[in-house]
C-alpha positions as CSV (number, residue, x, y, z in Angstrom):
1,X,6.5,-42.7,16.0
2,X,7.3,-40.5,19.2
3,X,10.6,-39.3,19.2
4,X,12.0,-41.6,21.9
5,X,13.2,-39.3,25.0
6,X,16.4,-41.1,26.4
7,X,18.3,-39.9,28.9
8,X,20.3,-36.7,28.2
9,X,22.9,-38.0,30.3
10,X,23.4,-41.4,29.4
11,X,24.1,-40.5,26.1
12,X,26.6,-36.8,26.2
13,X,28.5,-40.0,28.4
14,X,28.3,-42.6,25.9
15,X,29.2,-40.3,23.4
16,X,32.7,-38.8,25.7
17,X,33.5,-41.9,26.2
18,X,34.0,-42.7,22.3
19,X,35.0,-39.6,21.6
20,X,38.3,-40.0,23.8
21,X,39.1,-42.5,21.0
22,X,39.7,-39.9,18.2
23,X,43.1,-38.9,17.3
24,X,45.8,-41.6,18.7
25,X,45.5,-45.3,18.2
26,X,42.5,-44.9,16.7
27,X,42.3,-42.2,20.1
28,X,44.0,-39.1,21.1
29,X,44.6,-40.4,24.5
30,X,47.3,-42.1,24.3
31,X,50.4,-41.3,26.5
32,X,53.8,-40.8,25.7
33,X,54.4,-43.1,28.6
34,X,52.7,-45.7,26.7
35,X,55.3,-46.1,23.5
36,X,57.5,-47.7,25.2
37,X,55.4,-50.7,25.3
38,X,55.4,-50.8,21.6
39,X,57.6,-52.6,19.4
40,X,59.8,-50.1,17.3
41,X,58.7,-46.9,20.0
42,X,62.0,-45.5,20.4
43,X,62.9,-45.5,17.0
44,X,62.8,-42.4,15.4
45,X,59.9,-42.1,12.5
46,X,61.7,-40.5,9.7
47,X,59.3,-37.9,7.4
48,X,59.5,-37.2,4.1
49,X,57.8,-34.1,2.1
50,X,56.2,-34.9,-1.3
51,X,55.6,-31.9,-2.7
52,X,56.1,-28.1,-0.5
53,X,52.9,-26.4,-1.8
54,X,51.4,-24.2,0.5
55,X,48.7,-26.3,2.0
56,X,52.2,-28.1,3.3
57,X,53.5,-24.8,4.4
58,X,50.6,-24.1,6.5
59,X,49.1,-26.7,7.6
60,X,50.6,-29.9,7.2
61,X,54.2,-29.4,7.7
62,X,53.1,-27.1,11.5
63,X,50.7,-29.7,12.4
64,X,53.4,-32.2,12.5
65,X,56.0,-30.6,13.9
66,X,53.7,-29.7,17.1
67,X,53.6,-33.5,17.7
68,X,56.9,-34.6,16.7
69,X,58.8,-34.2,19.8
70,X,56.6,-36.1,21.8
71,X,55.9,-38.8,19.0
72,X,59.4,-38.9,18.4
73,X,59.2,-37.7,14.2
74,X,61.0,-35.9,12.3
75,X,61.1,-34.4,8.6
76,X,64.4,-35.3,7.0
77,X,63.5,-34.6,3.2
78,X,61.4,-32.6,0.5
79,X,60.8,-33.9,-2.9
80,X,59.7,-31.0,-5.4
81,X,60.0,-31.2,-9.0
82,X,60.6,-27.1,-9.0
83,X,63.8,-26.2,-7.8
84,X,62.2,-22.9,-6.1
85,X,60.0,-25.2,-4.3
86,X,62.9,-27.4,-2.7
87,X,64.6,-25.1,-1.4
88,X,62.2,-23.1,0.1
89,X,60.5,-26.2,1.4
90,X,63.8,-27.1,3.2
91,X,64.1,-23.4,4.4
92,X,60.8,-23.3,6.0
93,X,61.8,-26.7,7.7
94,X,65.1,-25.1,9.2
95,X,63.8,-22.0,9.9
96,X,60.5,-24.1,12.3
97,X,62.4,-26.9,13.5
98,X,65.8,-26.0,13.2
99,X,66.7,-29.2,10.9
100,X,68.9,-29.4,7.8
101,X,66.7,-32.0,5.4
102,X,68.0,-32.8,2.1
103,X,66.5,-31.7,-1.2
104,X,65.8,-34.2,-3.5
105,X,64.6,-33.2,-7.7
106,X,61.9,-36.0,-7.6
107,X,60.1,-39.2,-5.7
108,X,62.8,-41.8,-6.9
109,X,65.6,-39.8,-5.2
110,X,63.4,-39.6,-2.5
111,X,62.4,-43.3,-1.6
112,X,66.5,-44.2,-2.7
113,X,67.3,-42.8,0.5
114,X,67.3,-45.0,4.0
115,X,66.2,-42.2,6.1
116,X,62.6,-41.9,4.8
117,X,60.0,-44.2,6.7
118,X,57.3,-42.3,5.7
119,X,55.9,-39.3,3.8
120,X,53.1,-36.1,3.5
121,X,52.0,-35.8,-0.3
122,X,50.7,-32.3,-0.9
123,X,51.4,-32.5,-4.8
124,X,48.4,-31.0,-7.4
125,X,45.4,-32.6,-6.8
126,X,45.8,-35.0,-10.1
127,X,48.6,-37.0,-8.6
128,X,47.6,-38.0,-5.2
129,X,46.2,-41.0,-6.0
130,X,49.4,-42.1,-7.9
131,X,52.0,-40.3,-5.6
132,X,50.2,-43.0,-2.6
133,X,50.5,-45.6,-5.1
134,X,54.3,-44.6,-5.6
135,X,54.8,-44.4,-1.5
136,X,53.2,-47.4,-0.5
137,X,55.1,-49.5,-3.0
138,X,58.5,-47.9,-2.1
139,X,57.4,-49.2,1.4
140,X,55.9,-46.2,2.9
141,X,53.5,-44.7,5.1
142,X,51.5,-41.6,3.6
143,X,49.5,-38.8,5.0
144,X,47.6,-37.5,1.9
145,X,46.0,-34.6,0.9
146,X,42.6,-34.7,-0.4
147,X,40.7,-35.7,-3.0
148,X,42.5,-38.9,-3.3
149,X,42.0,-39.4,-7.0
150,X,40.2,-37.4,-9.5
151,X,39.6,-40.7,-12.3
152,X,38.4,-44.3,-11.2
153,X,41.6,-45.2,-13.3
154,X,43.9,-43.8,-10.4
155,X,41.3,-44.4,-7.7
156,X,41.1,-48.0,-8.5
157,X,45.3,-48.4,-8.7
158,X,45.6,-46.4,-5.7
159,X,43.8,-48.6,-3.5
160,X,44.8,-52.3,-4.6
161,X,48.5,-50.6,-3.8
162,X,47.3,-49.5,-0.1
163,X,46.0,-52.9,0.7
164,X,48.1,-55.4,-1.4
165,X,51.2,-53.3,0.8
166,X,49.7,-52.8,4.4
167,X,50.7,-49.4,5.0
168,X,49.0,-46.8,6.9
169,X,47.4,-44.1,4.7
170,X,45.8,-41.3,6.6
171,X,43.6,-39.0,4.1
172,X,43.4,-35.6,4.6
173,X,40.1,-35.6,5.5
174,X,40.7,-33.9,8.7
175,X,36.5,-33.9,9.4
176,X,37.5,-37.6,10.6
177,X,39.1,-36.4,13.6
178,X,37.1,-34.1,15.3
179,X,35.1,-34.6,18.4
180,X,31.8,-32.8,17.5
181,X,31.7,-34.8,14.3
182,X,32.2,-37.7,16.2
183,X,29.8,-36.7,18.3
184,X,27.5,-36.0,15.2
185,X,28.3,-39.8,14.2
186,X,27.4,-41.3,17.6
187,X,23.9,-39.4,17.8
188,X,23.0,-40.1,14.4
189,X,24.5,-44.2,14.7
190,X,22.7,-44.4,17.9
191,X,19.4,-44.2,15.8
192,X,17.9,-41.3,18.0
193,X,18.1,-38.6,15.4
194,X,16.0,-40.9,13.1
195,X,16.3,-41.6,9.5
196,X,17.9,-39.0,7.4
197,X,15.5,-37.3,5.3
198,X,17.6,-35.0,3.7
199,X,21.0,-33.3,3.8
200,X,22.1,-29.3,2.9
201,X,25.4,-28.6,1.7
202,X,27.3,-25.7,0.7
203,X,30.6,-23.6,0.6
204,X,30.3,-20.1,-0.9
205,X,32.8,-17.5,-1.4
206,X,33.5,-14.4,-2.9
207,X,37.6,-14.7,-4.5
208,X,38.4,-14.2,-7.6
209,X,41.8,-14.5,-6.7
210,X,40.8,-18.1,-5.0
211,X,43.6,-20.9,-6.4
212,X,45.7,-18.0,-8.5
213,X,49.0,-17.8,-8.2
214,X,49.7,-14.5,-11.1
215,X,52.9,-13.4,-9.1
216,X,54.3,-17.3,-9.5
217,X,53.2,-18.1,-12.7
218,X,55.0,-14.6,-13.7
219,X,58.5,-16.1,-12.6
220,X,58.7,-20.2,-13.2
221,X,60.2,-21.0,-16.0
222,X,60.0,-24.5,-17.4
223,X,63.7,-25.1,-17.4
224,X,63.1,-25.4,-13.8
225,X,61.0,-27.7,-13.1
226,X,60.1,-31.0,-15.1
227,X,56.7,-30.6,-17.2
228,X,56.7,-34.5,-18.2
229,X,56.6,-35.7,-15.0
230,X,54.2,-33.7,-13.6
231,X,51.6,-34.5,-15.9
232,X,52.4,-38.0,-14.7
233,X,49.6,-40.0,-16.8
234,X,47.2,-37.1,-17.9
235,X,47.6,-36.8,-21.8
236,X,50.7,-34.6,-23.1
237,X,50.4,-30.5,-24.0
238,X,53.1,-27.8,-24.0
239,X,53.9,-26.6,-21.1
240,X,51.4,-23.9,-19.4
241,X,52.7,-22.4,-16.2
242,X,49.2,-21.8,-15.1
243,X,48.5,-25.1,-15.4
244,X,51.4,-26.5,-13.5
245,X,50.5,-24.2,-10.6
246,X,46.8,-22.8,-11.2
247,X,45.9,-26.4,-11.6
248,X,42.4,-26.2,-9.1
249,X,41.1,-23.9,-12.1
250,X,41.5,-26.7,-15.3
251,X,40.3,-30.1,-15.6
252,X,41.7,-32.9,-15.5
253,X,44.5,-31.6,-13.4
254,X,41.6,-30.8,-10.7
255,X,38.1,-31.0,-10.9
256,X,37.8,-27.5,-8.8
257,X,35.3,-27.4,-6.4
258,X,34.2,-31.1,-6.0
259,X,37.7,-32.2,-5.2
260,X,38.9,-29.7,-3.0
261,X,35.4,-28.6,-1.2
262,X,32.7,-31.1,-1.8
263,X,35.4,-33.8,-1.1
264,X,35.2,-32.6,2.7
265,X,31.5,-32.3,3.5
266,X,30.3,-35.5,1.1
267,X,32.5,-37.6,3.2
268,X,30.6,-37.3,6.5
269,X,27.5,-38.7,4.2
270,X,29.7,-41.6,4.2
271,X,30.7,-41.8,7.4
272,X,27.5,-41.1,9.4
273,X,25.6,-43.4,7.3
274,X,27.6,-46.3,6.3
275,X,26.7,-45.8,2.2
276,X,30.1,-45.8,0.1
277,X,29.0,-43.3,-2.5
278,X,25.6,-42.4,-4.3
279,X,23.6,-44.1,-6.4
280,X,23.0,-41.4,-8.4
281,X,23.8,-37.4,-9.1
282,X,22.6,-34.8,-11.7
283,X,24.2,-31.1,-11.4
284,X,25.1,-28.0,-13.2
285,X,26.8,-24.9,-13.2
286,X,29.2,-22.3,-15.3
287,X,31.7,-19.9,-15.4
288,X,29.3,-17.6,-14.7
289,X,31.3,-14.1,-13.5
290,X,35.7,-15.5,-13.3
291,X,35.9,-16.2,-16.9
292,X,39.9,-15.8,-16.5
293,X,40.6,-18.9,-19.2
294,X,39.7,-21.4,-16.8
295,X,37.8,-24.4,-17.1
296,X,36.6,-25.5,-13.9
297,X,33.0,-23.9,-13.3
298,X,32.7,-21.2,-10.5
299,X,29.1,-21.8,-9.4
300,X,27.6,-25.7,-9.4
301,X,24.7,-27.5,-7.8
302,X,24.6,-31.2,-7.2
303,X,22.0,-33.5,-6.1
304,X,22.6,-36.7,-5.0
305,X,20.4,-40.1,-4.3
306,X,21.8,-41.5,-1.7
307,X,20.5,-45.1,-0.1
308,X,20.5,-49.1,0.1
309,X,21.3,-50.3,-3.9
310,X,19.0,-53.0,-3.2
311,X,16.0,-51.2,-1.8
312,X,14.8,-47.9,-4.1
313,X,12.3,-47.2,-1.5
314,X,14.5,-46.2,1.3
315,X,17.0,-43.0,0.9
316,X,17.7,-39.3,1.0
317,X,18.6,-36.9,-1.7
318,X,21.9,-34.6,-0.6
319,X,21.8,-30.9,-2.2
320,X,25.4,-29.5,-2.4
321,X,26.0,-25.7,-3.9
322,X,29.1,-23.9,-4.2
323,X,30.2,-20.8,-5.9
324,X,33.1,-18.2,-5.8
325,X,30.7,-15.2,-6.5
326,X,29.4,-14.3,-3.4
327,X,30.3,-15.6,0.0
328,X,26.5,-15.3,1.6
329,X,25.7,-18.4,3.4
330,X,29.4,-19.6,3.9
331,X,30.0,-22.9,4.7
332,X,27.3,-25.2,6.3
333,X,26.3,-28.7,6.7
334,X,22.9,-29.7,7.9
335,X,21.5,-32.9,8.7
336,X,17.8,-33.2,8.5
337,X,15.2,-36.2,10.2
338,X,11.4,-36.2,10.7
339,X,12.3,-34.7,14.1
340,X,14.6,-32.1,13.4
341,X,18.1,-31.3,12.4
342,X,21.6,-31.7,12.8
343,X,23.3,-28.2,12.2
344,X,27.7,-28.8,12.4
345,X,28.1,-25.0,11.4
346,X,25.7,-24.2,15.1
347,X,27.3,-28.1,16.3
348,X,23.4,-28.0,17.9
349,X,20.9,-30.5,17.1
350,X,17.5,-29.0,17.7
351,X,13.5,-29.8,17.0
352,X,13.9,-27.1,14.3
353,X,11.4,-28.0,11.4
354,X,10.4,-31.6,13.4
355,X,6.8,-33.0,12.9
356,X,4.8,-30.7,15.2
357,X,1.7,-32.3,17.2
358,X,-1.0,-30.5,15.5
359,X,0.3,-32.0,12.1
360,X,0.6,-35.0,13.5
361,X,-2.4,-35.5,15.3
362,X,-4.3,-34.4,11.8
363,X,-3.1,-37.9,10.6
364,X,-3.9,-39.7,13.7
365,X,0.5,-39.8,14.3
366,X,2.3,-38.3,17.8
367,X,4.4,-35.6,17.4
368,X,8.1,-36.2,16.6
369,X,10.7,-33.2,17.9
370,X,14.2,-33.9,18.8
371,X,15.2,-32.9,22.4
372,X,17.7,-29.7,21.7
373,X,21.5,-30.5,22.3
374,X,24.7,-29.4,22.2
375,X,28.1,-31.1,19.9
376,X,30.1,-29.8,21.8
377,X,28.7,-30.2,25.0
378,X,29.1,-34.1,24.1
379,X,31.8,-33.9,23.0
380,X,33.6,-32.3,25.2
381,X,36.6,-35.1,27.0
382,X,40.2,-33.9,28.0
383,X,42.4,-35.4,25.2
384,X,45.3,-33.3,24.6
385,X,44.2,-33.2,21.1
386,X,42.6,-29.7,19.6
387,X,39.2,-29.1,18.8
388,X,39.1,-26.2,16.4
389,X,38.5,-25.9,12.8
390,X,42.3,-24.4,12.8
391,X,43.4,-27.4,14.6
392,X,41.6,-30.4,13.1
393,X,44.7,-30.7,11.0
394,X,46.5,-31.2,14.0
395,X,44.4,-33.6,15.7
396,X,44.1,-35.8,12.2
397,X,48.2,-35.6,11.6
398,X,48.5,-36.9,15.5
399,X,46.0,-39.7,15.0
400,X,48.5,-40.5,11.5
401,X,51.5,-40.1,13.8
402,X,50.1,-42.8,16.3
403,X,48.7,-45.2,13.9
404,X,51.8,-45.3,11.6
405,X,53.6,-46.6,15.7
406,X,50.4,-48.9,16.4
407,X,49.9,-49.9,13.1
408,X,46.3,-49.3,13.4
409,X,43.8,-48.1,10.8
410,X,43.7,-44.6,10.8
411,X,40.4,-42.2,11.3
412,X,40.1,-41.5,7.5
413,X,41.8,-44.7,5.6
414,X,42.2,-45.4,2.1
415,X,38.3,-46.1,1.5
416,X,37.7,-42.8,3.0
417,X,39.4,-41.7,0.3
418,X,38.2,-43.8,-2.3
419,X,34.6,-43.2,-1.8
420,X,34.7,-39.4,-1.5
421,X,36.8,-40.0,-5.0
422,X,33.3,-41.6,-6.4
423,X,31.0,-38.9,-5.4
424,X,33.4,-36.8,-6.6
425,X,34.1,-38.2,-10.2
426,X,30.2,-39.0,-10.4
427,X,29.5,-35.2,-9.6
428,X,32.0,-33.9,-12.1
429,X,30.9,-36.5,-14.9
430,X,27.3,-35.0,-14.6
431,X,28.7,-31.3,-15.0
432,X,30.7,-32.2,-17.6
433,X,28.4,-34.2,-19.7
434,X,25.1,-33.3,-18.5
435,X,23.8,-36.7,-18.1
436,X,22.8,-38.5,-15.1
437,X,25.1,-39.9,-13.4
438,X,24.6,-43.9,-11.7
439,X,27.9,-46.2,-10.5
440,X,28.4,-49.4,-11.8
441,X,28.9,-51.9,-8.4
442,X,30.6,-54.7,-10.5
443,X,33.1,-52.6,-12.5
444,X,33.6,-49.6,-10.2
445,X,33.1,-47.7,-12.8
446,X,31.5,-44.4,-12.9
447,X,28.8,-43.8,-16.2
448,X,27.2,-41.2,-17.2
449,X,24.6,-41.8,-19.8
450,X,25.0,-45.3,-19.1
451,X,28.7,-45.0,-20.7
452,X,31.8,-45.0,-19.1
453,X,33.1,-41.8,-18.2
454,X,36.4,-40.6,-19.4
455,X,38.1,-37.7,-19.2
């Protein structure tokens, strides 16, 4: 049971060398030289913009732009429903890139155009799923914003659409592309971390103001925008201008904190261990202190069974907390074996809590403590690519850029998505109903109770 005590240096270089494979063809180092060895390299890669919200403004929209040159994109068209929102989305476009795009009121005017190969969907957190399904079938490449679908309904239509088409769909899980959680994947793949015993989650602020838009929802009016098609298939009401754009607050336009922060840290479970989604959750939570007429909780705690569906025995629970009340403890992720853990807020691994020898000798067993380590330190290759938190956008929107030229599978594909959207939908099921929460394999269904759940 020793903690085996490979070489250091053998594996910081295995783990460099599959690290350089992050962001471009599946890997960030990939030349501009090189496109011109690819079919279709000098052809200009037309973008459309699904939706200017201000994760688009920020984010997506910069990230692509620092690439486009040398990729050879370039944005030619936003699709908003609010008229406010066009224009300013095509604005912000001239104003960074100096392009004129055209405006167009909604996604049919969008894909009727020939100068739209692909397209960024940054629409409310409800219609991603479809707005893929609606890209893909037009005959487009997406980059899509997370969570991919908030109902197995949407999840289930979304994918059959990805892969009956082909296209490349790149979810904003931006985690996917960067090197220390690659790294964190290689050290826990190569088996010398040990089994997973455990896994602590969380992502704690103090905003009361977090997902509010009071000065917007002061000045849209719904003769503006178009009310029926944003609620797309979610049951009719009259229109609410907070929920058009306060929708992260009210369910089942969001589901709040599952979808847009659990949705991030739940998919490295995924990812480092191979599982598609848990076999079980029970959770909680309230509007305990932001009771401002919104339904999404502000506090919740989730537990999760995670592990083989075919063998009880072997597993880990993950414990995932979140609340808007008070920002102690921030944002972490740890990664606990019988040797130690795996910390990506410190990007260390470490012997820190590992089976010490005088415990272990009390049961006739050798000590087991991981050899301390640095992320970063293995991680660390010249790719060209960033490496901040800042810049993991970046670094995910290039490996989108190259893939949609290679026509490779990008870092977080569509089952990325689709299995986040399960843990996510099985985590909001149990707050919402109470029960505990399993997944139905043969229906891919989510029940709570043993019943299907509907929203």
């Amino acid at each position: 049971m020793k903690q085996a005590k490979d070489s250091r240096r053998s594996f910081i270089k295995k783990s460099t060398l599959a690290t350089a494979g992050i962001a471009g063809l599946g890997a960030v180092g990939f030349s501009a030289k090189s496109y011109g060895r690819i079919i279709g390299a000098n052809d200009r890669v037309n973008v459309g913009i699904v939706g200017f919200s201000n994760r688009c403004r920020g984010s997506l929209i910069p990230a692509m732009l620092k690439h486009a040159g040398e990729l050879n994109f370039e944005f030619t068209a936003v699709s908003d429903i609010w008229s406010r929102r066009r224009e300013e989305g095509a604005a912000y476009v001239k104003e960074k890139s100096g392009k004129t795009i055209a405006q167009t009121r909604n996604n049919e005017e969008l894909y009727d155009r020939k100068d739209v190969d692909a397209v960024i969907i940054s629409t409310a957190d409800f219609q991603h799923a479809l707005h893929t399904k609606e890209a893909v079938e037009a005959g487009r490449d997406a980059y899509v914003e997370k969570p991919f679908a908030e109902t197995m309904e949407d999840n289930r239509a979304a994918r059959e659409a990805v892969e009956r088409t082909g296209k490349i769909v790149q979810i904003g899980s931006q985690r996917r592309s960067g090197a220390n959680y690659h790294a964190a994947n290689d050290f826990i793949r190569s088996g010398k971390f040990g089994d997973i015993v455990m896994v602590e989650m969380t992502w704690n602020v103090n905003q009361p103001g977090r997902w509010r838009r009071p000065d917007e929802v002061s000045r849209i009016r719904e003769e503006d925008t178009d009310w029926k098609r944003y609620l797309m298939n979610r049951p009719y009401e009259p229109w609410d201008a907070r929920k058009y754009l306060e929708f992260r607050l009210f369910w089942p336009y969001s589901s709040g904190i599952p979808g847009q922060w659990m949705a991030h840290q739940i998919d490295t479970v995924h990812w480092f261990t191979g599982l598609s989604h848990p076999r079980s959750v029970a959770a909680n939570g309230g509007i305990y202190l932001w009771d401002d007429g919104r339904t999404n909780f502000d506090t919740m705690t989730a537990v999760f069974d995670y592990g083989p569906t075919d063998d009880k025995s072997k597993g880990f629970q993950v414990i995932y907390s979140s609340r808007f009340t008070n920002s102690a403890g921030g944002t972490k992720e740890i990664y606990y074996s019988n040797g130690g853990e795996l910390n990506l807020d410190t990007n260390k691994i470490t012997p820190n809590g590992g089976l010490g020898k005088r415990h272990a000798e009390a049961m006739g067993m050798e000590e087991n403590l991981l050899e301390e380590q640095s992320l970063s330190e293995m991680a660390k290759v010249e790719t060209g690519a960033d490496t901040g938190l800042d810049d993991l956008t970046s670094a995910h929107m290039r490996n989108w850029m190259n893939c949609v030229r290679s026509r490779k599978q990008p870092n977080a594909n569509v089952m990325a998505g689709y299995n986040h959207s399960i843990a996510n939908i099985m985590t909001t099921a149990a707050l919402r109903t109470g029960k505990f929460v399993t997944f139905d394999e043969k229906r891919q269904e989510v029940l709570a109770g043993g019943e299907v759940f509907k929203y």
